[in-house]
N, C-alpha and C positions, 0 to 999 in steps of 0.2 A: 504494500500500500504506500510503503514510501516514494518508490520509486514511481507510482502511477503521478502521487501528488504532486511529486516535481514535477515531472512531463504535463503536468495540465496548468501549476504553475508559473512555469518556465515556454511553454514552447504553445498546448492547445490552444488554450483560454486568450492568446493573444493573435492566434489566426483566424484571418477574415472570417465573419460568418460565423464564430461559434455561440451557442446557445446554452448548452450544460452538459453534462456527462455523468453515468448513473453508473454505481456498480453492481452486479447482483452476483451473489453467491448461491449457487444448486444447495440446497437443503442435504438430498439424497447422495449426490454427486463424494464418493470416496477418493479421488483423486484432486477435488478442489475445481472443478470446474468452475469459470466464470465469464458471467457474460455484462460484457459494458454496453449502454446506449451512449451514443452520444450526437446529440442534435446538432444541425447547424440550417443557417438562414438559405443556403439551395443546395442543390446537389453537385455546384460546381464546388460549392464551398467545401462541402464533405469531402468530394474526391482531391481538387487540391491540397486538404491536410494531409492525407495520407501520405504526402512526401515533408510535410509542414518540417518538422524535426532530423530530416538529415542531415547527419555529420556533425548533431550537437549531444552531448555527454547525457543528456537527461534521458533522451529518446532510445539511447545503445543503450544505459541502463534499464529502464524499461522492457525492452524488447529482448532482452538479458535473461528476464524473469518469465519468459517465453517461450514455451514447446510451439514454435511455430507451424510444426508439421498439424499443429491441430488445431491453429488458427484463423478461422476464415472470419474475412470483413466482406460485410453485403451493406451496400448502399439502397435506401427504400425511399420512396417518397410519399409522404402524411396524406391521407383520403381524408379523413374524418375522425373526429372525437367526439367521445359519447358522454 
């Protein structure tokens, strides 16, 4: 959690278009599965971050703390709330 905090302090929270970031922890999940939302103002803005943090020390730590092989990022766009 440290490492998320810095990268949202340091690097998300200050690229275009962000709105907030949510973490959730699986209940069930024995291996620590976890799943983040994180919004931003369009879909350009979302996929642009995803390179937001290259080659700065917050984001390689982060991504550190990552079984990549099991990480998929999907980008959605909001219909409606209920």
């Amino acid at each position: 959690m440290e490492a998320t905090q810095r990268l949202h302090d340091q690097v998300i929270s200050k690229a275009k278009g962000f709105l907030s970031w949510e973490h959730y922890l699986q209940d069930s999940a024995q291996d620590g599965t976890w799943t983040d939302f994180v919004l931003w103002e369009s879909e350009v803005d979302a996929r642009n971050a995803m390179e937001a943090g290259q080659g700065q020390e917050a984001a390689e730590a982060f991504y550190a703390c990552i079984r990549m092989q099991t990480c998929r990022a999907l980008v959605s766009q909001f219909v409606k709330k209920y």
